[in-house]
N, C-alpha and C positions, 0 to 999 in steps of 0.2 A: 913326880911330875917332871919332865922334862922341858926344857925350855929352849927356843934355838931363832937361829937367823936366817929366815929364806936366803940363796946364794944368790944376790942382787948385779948386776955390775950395774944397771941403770941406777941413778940415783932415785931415790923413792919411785917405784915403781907405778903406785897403786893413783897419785894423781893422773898420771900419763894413761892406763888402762881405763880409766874415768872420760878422761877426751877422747882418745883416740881411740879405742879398742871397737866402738860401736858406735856411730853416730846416733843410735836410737835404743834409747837405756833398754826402753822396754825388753829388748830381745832377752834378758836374763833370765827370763821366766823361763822362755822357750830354751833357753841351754841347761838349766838346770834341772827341766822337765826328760830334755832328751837324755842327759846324764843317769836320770833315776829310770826311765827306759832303758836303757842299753844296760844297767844294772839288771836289771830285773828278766831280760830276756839271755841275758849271759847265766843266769840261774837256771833257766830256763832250757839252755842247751845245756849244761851244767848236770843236771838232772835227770835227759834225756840219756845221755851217752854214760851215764852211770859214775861218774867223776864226782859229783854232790850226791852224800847219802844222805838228804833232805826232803821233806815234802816239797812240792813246788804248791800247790793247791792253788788259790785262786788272787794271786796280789793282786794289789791294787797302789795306786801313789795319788796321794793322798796333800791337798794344798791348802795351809789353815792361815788364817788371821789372828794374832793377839793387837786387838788394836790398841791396848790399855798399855800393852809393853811396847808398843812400838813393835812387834816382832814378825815376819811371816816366815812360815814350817815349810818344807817341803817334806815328805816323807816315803821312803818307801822300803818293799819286803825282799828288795832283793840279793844281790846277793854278799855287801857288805864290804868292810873292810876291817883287817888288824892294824895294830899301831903302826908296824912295820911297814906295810902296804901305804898308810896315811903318809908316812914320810915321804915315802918314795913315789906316788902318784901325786900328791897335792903339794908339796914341798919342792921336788924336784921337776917329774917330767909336766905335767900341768904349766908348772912356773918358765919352764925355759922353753916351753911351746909359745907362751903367751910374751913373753922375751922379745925371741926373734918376731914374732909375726909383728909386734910393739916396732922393731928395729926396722923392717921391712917397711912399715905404712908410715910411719910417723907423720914421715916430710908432707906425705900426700893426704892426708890426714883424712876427711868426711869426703872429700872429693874422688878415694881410691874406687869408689864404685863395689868397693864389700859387699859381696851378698848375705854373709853369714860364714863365721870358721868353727864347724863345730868340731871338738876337742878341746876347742879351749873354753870351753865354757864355764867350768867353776870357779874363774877368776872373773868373771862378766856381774857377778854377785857382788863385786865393790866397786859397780857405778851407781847403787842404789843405797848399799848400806855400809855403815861406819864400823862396823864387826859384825863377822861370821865365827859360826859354830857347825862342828861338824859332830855327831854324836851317831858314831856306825860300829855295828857289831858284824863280825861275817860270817858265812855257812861255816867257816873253819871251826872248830871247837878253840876257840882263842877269845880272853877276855874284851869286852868295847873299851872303845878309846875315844876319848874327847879334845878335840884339836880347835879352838879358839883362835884368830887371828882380830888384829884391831886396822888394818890398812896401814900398816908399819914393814917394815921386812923380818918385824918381831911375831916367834907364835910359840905357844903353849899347848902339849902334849902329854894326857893324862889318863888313867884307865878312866872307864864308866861303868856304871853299873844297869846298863841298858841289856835287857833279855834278850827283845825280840830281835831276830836276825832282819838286817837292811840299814838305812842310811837315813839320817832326818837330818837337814842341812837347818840351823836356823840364823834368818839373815835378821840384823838390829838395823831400822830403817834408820837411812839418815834424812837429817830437818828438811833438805832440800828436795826429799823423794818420797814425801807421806803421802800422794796419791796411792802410791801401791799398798796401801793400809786399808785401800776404800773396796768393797765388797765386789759395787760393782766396774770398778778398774780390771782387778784380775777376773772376772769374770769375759768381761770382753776380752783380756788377750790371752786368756784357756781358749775363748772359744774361736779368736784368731790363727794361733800359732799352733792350739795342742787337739782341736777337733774330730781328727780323725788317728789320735796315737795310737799306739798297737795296746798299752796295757791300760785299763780302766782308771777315769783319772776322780777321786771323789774331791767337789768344794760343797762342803756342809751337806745340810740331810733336807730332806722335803716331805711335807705329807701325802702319802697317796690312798688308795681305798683297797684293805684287804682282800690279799685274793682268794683268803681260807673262808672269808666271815660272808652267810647271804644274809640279806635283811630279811626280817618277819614281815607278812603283813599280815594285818590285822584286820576285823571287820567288829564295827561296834551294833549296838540291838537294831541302831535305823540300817545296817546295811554298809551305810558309810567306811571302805574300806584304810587304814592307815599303814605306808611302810614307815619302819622304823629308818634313823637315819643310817648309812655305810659308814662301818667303824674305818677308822683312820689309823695307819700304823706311820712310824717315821722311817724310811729308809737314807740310805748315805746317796745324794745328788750326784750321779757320774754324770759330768758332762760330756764325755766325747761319746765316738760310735769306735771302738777298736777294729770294727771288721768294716770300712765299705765296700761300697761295692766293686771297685777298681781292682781291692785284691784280692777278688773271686773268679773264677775260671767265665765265661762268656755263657758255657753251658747252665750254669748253678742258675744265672739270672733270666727273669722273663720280663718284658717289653715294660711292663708295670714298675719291676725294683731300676729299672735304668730313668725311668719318670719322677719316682721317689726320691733316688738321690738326687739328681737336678733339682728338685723340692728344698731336699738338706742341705746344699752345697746357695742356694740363691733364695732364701725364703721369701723377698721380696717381690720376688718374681714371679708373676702371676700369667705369664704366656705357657704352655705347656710347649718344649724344645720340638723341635720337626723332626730330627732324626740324632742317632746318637754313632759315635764309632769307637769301638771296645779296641785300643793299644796293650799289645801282651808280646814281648821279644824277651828274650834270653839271650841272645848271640846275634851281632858280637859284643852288643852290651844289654844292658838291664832294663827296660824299661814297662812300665804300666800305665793304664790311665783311661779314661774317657773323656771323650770332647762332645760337644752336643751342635748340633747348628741352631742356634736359635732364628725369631725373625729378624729378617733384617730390613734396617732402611737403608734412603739410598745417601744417608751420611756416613761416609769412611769413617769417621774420626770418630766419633760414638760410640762405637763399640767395643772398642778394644779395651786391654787388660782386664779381663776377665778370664781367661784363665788361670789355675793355681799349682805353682811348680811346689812340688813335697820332695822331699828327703829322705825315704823309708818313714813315708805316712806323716814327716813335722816338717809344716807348711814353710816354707822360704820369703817366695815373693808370687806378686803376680806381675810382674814385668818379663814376658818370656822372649822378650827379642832375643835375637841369637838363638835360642833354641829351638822355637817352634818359625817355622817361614813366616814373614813376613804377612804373607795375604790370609793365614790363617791365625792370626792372632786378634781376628774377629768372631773367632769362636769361642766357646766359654768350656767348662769342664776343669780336670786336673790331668798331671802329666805325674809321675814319680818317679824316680830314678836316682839310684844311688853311685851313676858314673857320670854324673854331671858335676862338676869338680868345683863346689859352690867356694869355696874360700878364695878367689881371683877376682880384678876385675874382668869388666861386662867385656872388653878388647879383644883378652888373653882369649876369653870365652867363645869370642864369635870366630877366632882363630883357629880355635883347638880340633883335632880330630874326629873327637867323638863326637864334640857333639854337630858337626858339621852332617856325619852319620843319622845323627838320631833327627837331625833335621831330613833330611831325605827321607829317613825310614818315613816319618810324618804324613811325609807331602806323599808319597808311594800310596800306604795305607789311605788316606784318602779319598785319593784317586780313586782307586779297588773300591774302596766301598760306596764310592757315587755312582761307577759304572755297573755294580750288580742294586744300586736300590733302582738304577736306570731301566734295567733287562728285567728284572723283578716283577714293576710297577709302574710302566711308562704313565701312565696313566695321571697316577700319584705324583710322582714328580714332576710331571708337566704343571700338577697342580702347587705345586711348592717353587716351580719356577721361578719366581717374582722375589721371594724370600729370600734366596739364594743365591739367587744372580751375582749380586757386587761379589761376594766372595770368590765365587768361580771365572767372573772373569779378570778380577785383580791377580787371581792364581794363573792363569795362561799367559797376562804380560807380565808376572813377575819372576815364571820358576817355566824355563823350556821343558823339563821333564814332565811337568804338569799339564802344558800346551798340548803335548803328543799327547799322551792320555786322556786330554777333556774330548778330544777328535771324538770318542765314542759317546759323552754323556751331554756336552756345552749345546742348547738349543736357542734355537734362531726362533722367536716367534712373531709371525706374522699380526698385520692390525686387525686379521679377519681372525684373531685365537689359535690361528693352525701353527706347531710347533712342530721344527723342523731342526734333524743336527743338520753339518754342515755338507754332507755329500747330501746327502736328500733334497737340500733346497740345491744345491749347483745343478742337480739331475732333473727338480722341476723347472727351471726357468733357463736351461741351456737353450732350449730350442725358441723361448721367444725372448728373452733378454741379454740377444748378442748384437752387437754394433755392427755396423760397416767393416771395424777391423778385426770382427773376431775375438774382441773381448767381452766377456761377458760383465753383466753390469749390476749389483744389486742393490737394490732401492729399498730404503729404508726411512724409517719417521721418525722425531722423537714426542711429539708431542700431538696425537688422534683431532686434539680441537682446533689447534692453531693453525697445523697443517691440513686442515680436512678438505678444501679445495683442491691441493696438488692431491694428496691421495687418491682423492676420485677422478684425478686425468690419469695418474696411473690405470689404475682400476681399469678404467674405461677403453684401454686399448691391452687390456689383460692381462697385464703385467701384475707379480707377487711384491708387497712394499712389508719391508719387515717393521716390527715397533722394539727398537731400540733405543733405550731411553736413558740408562743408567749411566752417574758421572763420569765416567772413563771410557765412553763407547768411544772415542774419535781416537784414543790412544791403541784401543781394540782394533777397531778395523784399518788402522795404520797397521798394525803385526800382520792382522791375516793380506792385508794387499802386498804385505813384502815378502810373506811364506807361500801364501798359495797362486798356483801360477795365473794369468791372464785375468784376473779379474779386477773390477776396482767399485769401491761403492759409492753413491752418491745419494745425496739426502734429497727427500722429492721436491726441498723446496728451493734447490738448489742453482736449477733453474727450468726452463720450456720443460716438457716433456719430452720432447725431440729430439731435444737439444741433449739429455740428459743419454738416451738411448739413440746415437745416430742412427739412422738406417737412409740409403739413399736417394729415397725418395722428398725432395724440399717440394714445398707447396711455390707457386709463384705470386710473388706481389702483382697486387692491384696497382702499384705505383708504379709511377714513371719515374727514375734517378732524378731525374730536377724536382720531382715533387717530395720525392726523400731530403731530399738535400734542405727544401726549404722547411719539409716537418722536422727535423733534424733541426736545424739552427732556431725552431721555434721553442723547442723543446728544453733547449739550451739556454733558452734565455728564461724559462719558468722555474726550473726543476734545478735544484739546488745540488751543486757536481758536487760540493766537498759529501755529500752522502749518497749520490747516485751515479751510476755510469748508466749512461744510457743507451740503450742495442734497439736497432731496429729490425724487426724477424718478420718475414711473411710465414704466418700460421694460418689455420682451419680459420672461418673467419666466425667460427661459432665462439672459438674461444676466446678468453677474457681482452678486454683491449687492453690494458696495464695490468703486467704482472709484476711484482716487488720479488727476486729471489736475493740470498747469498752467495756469494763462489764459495764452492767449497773447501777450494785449498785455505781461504783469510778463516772463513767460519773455524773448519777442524784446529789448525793453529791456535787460534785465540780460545777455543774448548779446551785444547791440551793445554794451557799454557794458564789456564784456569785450575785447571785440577793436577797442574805440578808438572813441567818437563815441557818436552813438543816444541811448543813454539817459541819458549828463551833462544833456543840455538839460531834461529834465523834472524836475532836480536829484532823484533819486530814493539818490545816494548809494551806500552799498554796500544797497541792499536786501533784506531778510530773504526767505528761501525760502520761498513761501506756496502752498500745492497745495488744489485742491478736493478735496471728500470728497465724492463723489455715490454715496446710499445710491438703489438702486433698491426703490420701494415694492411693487414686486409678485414680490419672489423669494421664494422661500418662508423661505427662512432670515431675512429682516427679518419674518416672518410670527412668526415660531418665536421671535424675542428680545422679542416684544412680551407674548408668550402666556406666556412663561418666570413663575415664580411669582415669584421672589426675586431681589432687586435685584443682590444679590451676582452669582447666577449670569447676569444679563439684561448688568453692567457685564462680565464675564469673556468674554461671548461677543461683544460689542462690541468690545471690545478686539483677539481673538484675531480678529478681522475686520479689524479696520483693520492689525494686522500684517502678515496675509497679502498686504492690497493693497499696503501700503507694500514686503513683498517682490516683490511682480509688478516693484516698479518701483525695484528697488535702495537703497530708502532705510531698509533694517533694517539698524543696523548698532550695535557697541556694546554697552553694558549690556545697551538695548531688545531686541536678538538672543539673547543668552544666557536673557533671559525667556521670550521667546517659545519656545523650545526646551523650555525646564524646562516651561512651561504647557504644550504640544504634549505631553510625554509622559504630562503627569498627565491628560491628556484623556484619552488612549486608554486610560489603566489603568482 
């Protein structure tokens, strides 16, 4: 037996690999899992290329429980170690990997933003227990050897008398870490971290129903037929799936196995995904994966992290900032990729070359496959529209490259259902939704009920009003008024109709200037300025006598400045709700409050005017409501 001293320069190592090395013990599983993969798959090519004259046949790694010893096994068939090898992998370079990286974070300690360092992983086994055991035999024709360590810089090196070729690590839990004793502890983070490994992972056996054995049945004198019951065999409980579907060629899969795994990957999840997009690159780096669009609503923040960054198939994280864009990290699926350079912080990360790359590649792929589910299935997608939406247009104000490419697939849909991209509506509403000056002007809603009076004045002089509703339209159609030339959009409730679409033809007032002047100063003395400005317009005299709208420029600001950005920069603060009051001078009821004899009854009918507007447009609410009610009744009596 030999006996020796890891070469330490840190003083006791193994408490500081305890703090520092992982802020979340649990990962151990997952490195000692990957460790016994990357065994097993090294036999594996080993085997192939004629170097190991071994069977490879069908391993498996294998995770047990002694709850009675305190112990958990890991186990597996592959390709092993000699004493020699023990030294100089787990003694030396293991130890001086785990060294430096120790040297490297210490200062910065759980805050370094670690994602995971794999390599160092069989040192990750003494944040949980107080001795390890190492009992590996390898394809080599060379005796096993058992290497013992107690969290000291002291360890013990001795043959065994272990057959089978491979590696069984066994970790002695420490008091502070017996959840990992519990059945279904490691069950959960097998099936967190190790669900989709490449080599078959057994925890314990299960009973299922022979596939060799049919039951009898049986029929007795009345007829009465009986099956006997399905014999029960015990087999070994794999929990992962080694093959999904991510690292299968696009061709292998049908519409149904891309539904399946979204099934595997979210069992919770009871909506079936809208569409899916299949990631396969070789060059200039590695990557795989599928992302799915599920439905969406129209809360940003909901949906994110849900997709799963792997590591040749062992799960990392699901926080994929930095590597997937930004606007799409409201999609779900997995990404895998073995040049994503997990042992750095998130900074280094969002820095780095590659993965700046694999971020484009992303947003690219995307693109491409919204603009052929586009050309496909207009139809279809028009119908998925709505689901969609915030995704695709958080991607045009957030990634220019994505802007120019949504040119073909981003639709504009109208309140009448008709969906339009963007040159198709500019090409219907050129000839009737241009101004005075030649800019064209696109009217849009965001809400069918509230706004449904402006809509139908639109409407009614033929003009298209789009229904844009989703939380970031004001930050939207801010980009497209600063990209696309001569246009500008205004919302219908914005203000008159006329008003909104100059043309130069003005209607003329029934009033005289002095009678403006004195409807004007009456108005001013009812109608309450800290929330109204008040315009006086000669209109149609059909239309409404009090219209309540917003300017647009305060409204958009205070939207953007809601949903993050926009209107901070014009330091405008939390800005007060400020609506116009446009009295139209030629309705007859502005006729009839002028004529009125008595101030009393001229302020009562002013009043009961500006409430009705303010109900067109939901902002009676309150004391101001109960008034208006009790006045409404005394009217009519």
């Amino acid at each position: 037996m030999a006996k020796g001293n890891i070469n330490v320069s840190v003083e006791n190592i193994f408490p500081l690999i305890k703090k520092f090395l992982y802020s979340d013990h649990e990962i151990f599983l997952r490195e000692l899992i990957s460790n016994a993969t990357d065994a097993t798959l090294k036999l594996k090519h080993l085997t192939s290329i004629g170097e190991a004259s071994v069977e490879y046949g069908n391993p498996k790694i294998e995770v047990k429980i002694d709850k009675e010893e305190k112990k958990l096994h890991i186990i597996d068939q592959g390709v092993g170690m000699t004493a020699e090898e023990v030294e100089k992998y787990i003694n030396q370079i293991a130890f001086s990997g785990a060294e430096e990286f120790l040297d490297k974070y210490k200062d910065s300690a759980k805050d370094s933003g670690i994602i995971g360092h794999f390599g160092l992983g069989f040192y990750s086994a003494f944040m949980v227990a107080e001795k390890v055991e190492i009992i590996t035999k390898s394809y080599k024709d060379e005796p096993a050897a058992h290497w013992v360590c107690d969290g000291s810089p002291e360890f013990t090196l001795e043959k065994a008398d272990k057959t089978e070729r491979g590696t069984e690590i066994i970790l002695h839990i420490a008091e502070d870490s017996t959840e990992f004793l519990e059945e279904s502890k490691i069950r959960e983070l097998l099936m967190k971290y190790n669900k989709f490994m490449p080599i078959p992972i057994k925890f314990g056996t299960k009973e299922v129903n022979d596939p060799d054995f049919t039951p009898k049945t049986t029929k007795d004198e009345d007829g009465k037929e009986t099956t006997e019951p399905h014999k029960q065999i015990t087999v070994d409980d794999i929990i992962n799936n080694p093959d999904p579907a991510w690292t299968k060629q696009p061709t292998e899969l049908e519409d149904e196995d891309y539904k399946n795994f979204y099934r595997e990957l979210y069992p919770m999840q009871f909506e079936e995904p809208l569409f899916h997009i299949h990631l396969n690159v070789d060059y200039p780096f590695n990557l795989t994966g599928i992302l799915y669009f599920p439905k969406m609503t129209n809360d940003l923040n909901i949906q994110k992290d849900k997709i799963q960054l792997y590591q040749n198939q062992v799960f990392v994280t699901d926080n994929v900032e930095g590597i997937v864009p930004e606007f799409l990290t409201m999609l779900r699926g997995v990404i895998d990729s073995p040049d994503i350079p997990l042992n750095v912080s998130r900074s280094y990360l969002q820095a780095d070359g590659a993965v700046k790359k694999i971020s484009s590649y992303i947003t690219r792929k995307v693109a491409d496959k919204l603009k052929s589910l586009f050309n496909n299935d207009r139809e279809d997608f028009e119908n998925k529209w709505d689901d969609i939406k915030v995704v695709i247009e958080y991607g045009m104000l957030s990634e220019d490259k994505f802007f120019e490419k949504a040119e073909a697939f981003a639709l504009y849909p109208t309140v009448d259902g008709k969906y339009y991209t963007f040159e198709e509506l500019t090409n219907a509403i050129k000839a009737k939704q241009t101004d005075k000056d030649d800019k064209m002007v696109i009217l849009y809603a965001s809400n069918k009920d509230e706004q449904h009076s402006y809509i139908e004045a639109a409407k009614a002089k033929g003009y298209e009003v789009l229904m844009l509703d989703s939380p970031i339209v004001s930050h939207l159609i801010q980009k497209l008024e600063t990209t696309k030339e001569n246009i500008s959009f205004a919302r219908v409730d914005g203000d008159h109709i006329d008003n909104l679409i100059k043309k130069e033809e003005n209607a003329i007032s029934k009033l005289s200037d002095e009678e403006k002047t004195k409807l004007d100063e009456l108005l001013k003395e009812v109608v309450p300025s800290e929330k109204f400005m008040v315009q006086l317009e000669a209109m149609d005299s059909n239309a409404s006598p009090f219209i309540i709208t917003q300017p647009e420029f305060m409204r958009r600001m205070k939207e953007m400045q809601a949903t993050g950005g926009g209107g901070g920069m014009f330091g405008m603060g939390n800005m007060p709700e400020m609506y116009n009051l446009i009295v139209n001078t030629n309705s007859e009821l502005v006729g009839e409050i002028l004529n009125t004899k008595t101030k009393k009854k001229q302020e009562r009918l002013i009043t009961q005017s500006l409430d009705l507007a303010r109900l067109s447009q939901g902002l009676l609410k309150g004391e101001e409501l109960t008034n208006f009610i009790k006045r409404s009744y005394d009217m009519i009596k």
